[in-house]
C-alpha positions in Angstrom: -9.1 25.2 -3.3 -10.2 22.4 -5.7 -7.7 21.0 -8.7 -9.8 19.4 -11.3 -9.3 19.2 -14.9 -7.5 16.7 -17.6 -4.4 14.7 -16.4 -1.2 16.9 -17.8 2.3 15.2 -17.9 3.2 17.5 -15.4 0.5 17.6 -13.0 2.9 18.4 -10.0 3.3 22.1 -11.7 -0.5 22.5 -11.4 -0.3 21.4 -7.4 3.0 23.4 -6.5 1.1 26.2 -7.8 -1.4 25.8 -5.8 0.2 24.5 -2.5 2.5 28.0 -2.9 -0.7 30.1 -3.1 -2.6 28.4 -0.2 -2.8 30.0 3.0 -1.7 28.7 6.6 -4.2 26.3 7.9 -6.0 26.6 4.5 -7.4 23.4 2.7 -6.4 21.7 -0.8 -9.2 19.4 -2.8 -7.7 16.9 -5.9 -10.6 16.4 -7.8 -9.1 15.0 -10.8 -8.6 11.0 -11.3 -4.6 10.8 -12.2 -2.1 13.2 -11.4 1.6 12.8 -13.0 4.1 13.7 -10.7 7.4 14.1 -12.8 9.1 16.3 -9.6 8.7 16.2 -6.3 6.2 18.3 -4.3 7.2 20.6 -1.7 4.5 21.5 1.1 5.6 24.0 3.1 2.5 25.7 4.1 1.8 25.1 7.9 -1.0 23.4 8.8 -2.4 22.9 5.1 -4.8 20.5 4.3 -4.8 17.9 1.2 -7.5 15.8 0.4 -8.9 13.2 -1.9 -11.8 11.2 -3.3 -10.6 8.1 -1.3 -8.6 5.1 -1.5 -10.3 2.9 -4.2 -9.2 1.9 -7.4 -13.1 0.7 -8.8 -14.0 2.6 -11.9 -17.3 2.8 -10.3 -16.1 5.1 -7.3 -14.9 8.2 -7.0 -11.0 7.9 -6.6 -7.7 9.7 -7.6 -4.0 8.6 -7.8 -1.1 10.4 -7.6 2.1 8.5 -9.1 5.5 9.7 -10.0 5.9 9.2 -13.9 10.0 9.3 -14.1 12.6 6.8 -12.6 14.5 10.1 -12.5 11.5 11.2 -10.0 12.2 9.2 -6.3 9.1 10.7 -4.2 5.6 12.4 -4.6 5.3 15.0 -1.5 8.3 16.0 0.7 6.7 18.2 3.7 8.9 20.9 5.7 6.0 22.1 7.8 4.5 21.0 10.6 0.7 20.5 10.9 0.1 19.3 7.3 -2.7 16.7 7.0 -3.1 14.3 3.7 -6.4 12.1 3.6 -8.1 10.0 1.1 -5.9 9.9 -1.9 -4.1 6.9 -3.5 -0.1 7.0 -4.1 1.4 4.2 -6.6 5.0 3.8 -7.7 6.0 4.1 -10.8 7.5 0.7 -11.2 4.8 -2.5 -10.4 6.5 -5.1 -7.5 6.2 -8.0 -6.9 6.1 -8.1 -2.9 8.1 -4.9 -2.7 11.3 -6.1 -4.6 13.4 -3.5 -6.2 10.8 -0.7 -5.4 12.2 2.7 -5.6 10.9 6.1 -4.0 8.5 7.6 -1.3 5.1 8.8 -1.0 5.6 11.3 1.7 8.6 12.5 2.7 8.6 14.5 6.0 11.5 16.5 7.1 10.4 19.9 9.1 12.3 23.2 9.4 11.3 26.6 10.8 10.8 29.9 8.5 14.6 29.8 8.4 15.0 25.6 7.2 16.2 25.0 10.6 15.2 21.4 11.6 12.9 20.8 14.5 11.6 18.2 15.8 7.8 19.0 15.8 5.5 17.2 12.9 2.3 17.0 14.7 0.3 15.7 12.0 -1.6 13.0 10.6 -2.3 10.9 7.6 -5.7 9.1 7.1 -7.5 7.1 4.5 -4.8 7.0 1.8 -3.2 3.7 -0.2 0.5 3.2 -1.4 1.5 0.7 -3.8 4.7 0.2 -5.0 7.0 2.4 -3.1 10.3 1.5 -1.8 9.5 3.9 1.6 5.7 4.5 1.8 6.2 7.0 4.3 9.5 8.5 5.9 9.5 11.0 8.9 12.3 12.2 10.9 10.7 13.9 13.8 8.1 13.3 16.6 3.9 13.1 16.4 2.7 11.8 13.4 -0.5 9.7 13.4 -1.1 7.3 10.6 -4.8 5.8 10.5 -7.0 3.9 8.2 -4.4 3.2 5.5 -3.3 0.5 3.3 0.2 -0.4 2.2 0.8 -3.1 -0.4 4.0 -4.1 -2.3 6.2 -1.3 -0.7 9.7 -2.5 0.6 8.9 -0.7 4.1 5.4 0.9 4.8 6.2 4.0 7.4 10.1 4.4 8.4 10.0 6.9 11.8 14.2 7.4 11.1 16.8 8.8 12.7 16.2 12.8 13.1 18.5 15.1 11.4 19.7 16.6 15.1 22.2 13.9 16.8 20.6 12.8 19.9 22.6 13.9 22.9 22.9 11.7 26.3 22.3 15.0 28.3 18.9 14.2 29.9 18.1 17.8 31.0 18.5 18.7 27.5 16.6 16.1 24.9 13.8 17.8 24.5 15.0 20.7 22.5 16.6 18.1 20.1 15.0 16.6 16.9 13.2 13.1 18.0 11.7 9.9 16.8 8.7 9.9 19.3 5.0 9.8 19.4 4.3 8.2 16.4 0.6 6.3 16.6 0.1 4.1 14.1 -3.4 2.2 13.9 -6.1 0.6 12.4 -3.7 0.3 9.0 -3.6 -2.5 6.6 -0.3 -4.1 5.4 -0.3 -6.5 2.4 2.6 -7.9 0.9 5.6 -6.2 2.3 8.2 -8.2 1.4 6.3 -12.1 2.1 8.2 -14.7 2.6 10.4 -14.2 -0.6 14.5 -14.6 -0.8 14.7 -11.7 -3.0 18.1 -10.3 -1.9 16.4 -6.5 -2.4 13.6 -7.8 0.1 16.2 -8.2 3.4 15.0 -5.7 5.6 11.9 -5.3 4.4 9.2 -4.3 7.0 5.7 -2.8 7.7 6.8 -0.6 10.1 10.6 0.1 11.4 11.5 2.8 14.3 14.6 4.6 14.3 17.7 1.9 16.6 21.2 1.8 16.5 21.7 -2.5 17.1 23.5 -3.5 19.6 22.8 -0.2 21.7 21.5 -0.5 25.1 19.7 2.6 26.5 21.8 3.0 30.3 24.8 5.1 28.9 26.8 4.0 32.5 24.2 2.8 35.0 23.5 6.2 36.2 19.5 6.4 35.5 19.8 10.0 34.7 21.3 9.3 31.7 19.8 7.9 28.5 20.7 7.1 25.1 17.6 9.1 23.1 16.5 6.9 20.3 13.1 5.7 18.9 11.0 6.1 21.5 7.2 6.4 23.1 5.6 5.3 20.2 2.4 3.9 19.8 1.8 0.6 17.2 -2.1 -1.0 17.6 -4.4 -2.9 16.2 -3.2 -2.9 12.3 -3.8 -5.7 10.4 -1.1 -7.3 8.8 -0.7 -10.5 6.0 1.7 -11.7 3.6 4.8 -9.7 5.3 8.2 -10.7 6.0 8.1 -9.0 9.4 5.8 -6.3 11.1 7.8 -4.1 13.3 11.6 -3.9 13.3 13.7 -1.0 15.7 13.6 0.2 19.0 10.9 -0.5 21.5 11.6 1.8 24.1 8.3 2.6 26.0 6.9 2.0 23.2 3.8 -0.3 22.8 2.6 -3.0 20.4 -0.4 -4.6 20.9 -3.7 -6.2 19.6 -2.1 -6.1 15.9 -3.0 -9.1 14.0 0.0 -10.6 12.0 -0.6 -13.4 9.4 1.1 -15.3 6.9 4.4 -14.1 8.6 7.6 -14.8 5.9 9.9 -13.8 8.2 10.4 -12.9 12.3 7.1 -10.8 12.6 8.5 -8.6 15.3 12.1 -7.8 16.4 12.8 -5.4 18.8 16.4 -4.3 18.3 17.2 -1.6 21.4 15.0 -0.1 24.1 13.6 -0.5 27.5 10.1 -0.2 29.3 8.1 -1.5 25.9 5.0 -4.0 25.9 4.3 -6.6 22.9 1.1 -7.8 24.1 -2.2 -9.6 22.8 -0.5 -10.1 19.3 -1.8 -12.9 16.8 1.0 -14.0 14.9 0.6 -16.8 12.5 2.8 -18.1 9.9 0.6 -20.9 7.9 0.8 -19.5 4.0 -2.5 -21.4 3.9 -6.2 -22.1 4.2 -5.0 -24.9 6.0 -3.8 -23.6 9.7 -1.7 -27.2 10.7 0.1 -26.6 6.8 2.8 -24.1 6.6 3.3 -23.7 2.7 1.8 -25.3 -0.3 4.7 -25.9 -1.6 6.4 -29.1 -0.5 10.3 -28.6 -1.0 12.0 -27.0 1.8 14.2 -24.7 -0.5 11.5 -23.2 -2.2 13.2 -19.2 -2.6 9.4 -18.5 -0.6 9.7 -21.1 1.7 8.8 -19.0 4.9 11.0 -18.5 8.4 11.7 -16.4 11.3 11.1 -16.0 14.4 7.6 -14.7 16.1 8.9 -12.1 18.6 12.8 -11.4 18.6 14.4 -9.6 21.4 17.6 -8.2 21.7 19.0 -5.2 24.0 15.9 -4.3 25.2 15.2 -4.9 28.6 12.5 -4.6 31.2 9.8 -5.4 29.1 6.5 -7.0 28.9 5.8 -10.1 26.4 2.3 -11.0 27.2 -0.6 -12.7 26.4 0.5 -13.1 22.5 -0.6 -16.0 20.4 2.3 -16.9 17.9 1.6 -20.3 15.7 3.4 -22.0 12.7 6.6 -19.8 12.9 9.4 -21.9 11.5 12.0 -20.7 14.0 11.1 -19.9 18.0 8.2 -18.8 18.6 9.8 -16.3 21.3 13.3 -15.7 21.1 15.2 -13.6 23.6 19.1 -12.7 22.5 19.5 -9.9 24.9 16.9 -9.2 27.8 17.0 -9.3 31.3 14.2 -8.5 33.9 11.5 -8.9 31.6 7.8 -10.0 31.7 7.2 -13.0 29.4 3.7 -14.3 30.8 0.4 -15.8 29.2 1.7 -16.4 25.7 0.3 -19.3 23.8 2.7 -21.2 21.5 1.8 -23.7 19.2 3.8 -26.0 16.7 7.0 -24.0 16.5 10.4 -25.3 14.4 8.2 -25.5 11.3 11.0 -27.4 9.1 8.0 -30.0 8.5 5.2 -30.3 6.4 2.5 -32.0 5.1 1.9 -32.9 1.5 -1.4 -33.5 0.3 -4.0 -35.6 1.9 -3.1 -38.6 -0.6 0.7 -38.3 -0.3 2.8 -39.1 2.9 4.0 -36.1 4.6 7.5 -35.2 4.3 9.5 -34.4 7.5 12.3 -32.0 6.8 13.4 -31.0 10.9 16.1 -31.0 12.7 14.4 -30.3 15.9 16.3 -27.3 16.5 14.0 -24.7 17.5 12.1 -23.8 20.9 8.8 -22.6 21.9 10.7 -20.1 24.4 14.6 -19.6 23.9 16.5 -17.3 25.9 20.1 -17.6 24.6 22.9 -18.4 26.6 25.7 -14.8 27.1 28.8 -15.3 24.9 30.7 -14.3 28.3 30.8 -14.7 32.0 28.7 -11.7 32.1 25.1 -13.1 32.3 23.2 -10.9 30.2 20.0 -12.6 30.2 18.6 -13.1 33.8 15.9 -12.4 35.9 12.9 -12.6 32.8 9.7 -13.8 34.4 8.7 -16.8 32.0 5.3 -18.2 33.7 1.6 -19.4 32.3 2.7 -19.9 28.8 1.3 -22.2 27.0 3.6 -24.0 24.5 2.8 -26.9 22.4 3.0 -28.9 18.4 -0.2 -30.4 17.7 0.9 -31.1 14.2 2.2 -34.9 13.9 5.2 -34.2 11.8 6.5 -31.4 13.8 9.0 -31.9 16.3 10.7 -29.0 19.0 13.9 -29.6 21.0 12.7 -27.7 24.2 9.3 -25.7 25.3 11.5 -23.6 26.9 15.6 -23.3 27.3 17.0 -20.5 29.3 20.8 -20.7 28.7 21.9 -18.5 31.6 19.9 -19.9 34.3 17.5 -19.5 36.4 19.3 -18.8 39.4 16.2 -16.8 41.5 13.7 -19.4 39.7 11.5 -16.7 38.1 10.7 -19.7 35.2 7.3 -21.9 36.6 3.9 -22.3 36.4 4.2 -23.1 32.2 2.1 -25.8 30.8 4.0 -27.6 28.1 2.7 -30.8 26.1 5.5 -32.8 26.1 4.7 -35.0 23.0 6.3 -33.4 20.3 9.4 -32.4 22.4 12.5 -34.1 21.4 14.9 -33.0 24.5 13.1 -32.1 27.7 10.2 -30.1 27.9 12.1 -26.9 29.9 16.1 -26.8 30.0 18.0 -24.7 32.3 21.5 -24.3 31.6 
């Protein structure tokens, strides 16, 4: 079925109409350049199909938009049923951002029931080809297998939200797969463009591309027995996006979930924090956190309280054990480049990490550069347990590469473990030594 015609104030009566008359597995064409949505869409015709004319804005090509007209109005497409694919149509906000800040509403909202609106935890779906501007949650799913490829996100508070499903998760292994899930999401091959930068904005904390259902400070052994498991965000897939000009990339569990070969540039704030999980891999990562053409400048500004003045860290961990950390490169992050809060028997191996503790920068060429650092970050920091209890032991840290090439720039270790390294698992690093103010590797 095709929809083509003038744009009408009410566009979204013209598509309910038409999504109510579809048939199961049957196929839905906008043909038409603007569509006012002035209530929210309901899909719930299984395995329906919605397309576009594809994500441009050019006058010159074919392209479509579909934008909520009313503040009243929070969301575009809510979907109930599983199997429900959306290509190649653009979705904008209907309040402009700038980076995200005080963006209201969603693009696509899924939340699937059976024929009698009982939830389940099925989605098995995908989205492909389609933009969203200006949305405070791009996309939000409560469920398990959604695949989100070849999209573009810009100015949205968070870009795809996998969140806590409407079932509580039970500890009962034998059980947990009849429950409602946050699993086997793949997301890849997507563009992210200004989700939240580097700005202060207060409505901008917690801003993210991409955050997977967590509950912080959870650890996934309920009592040591390995039968049973706290069910949260898990065995997710996150590769080879493209990310710039976003406060962080991934925030939420990691549990056997893997990240790797996404690039991550002009990173405002920690581009990856992994908040709960076990078994997960953050591997062959470029992170970079230069705001300029210039990859030894951080920020072209040259005040250190600028309200865009960028920080983080480039991989935070905490509760999440037995992972891998390998073969990332992380550059010009203003905090650690790695920092582990809570981790123990994990892989950190073959990273390259160069001129961390970014409180310095340089001014222009005919200026002299201006050292703001207190030499307080690392290029490796595995913090030190608040108690006897040594939380963070037997992590593998070997092969990395850690050094500041930049003359202004000054660390206080290459790497510190604070609780030891009691079965010396930390060796083999190579660590330029010039730029270190304390000692090159502390064990505590």
């Amino acid at each position: 079925m095709d929809l083509v015609g003038p744009p009408l104030y009410n566009d979204n009566i013209v598509i309910q109409k038409a999504i109510n008359s579809a048939d199961i597995g049957g196929s839905l064409c906008l043909l038409g350049k603007f569509y006012r949505i002035n209530e929210v869409v309901n899909i719930d015709v299984e395995g329906l199909r919605i397309t576009g004319l594809g994500k441009y804005y050019s006058t010159d090509t074919p392209s479509n938009y579909l934008q909520p007209t009313t503040l009243n109005n929070q969301g575009v497409f809510k979907i109930s049923r599983p199997g429900i694919r959306i290509s190649d149509i653009n979705f904008t906000g209907n309040i402009s951002t700038n980076k995200g800040a005080g963006a209201i509403g969603f693009a696509l909202k899924y939340e699937i029931l059976d024929l009698n609106g009982i939830v389940i935890k099925d989605i098995d779906t995908g989205v492909n080809n389609c933009m969203f501007v200006d949305f405070n949650m791009a996309i939000m799913t409560r469920g398990a297998n959604l695949k989100v490829t070849n999209c573009t996100f810009t100015a949205c508070y968070i870009g795809i939200m996998a969140d806590k499903p409407l079932k509580t998760p039970i500890t009962n292994h034998s059980n947990d797969d009849v429950n409602a899930q946050t699993r086997s999401h793949v997301i890849t091959r997507n563009r992210f463009h200004s989700i939240g930068s580097s700005s202060k904005d207060a409505s901008l904390i917690g801003s993210a591309c991409i955050k997977i259902w967590n509950d912080t400070g959870i650890t996934s052994e309920s009592n040591g027995n390995g039968e049973n498991y706290i069910v949260r965000g898990y065995n997710n897939e996150i590769t080879t996006n493209h990310a710039d000009d976003c406060k962080t990339f991934f925030e939420g569990s990691l549990d056997r979930t893997k990240i790797d070969g996404n690039t991550i540039l002009t990173s405002g704030g920690t581009a990856i924090k992994a908040t709960t999980g076990n078994y997960g891999s953050i591997s062959n990562n470029l992170i970079d956190g230069s705001h300029t053409w210039n990859g030894n400048k951080l920020f072209p500004e040259t005040y250190n309280n600028s309200t865009s003045f960028p920080s983080g860290h480039g991989i935070h961990i905490n509760n999440s054990n037995y992972l891998t950390i390998n073969n990332n490169q992380i550059s010009n992050k203003r905090f650690n480049g790695i920092y582990i809060e809570k981790s123990r028997n994990s892989s950190i191996q073959n990273n390259t990490i160069h001129n961390f503790n970014r409180h310095a920068f340089i001014k222009k060429s005919t200026l002299a550069p201006e050292v703001q650092d207190g030499s307080t970050y690392c290029g490796i920091r595995i913090e030190k347990s608040p108690t006897k209890q040594k939380n963070n032991i037997q992590n593998i840290v070997s092969n990395n590469i850690i050094s500041i090439h930049h003359q202004k720039v000054e660390g206080k270790y290459g790497i510190y473990a604070g609780d030891g390294d009691d079965f010396e698992f930390i060796k083999d690093n190579f660590i330029l030594p010039t730029r270190i103010t304390t000692a090159a590797i502390l064990i505590d």
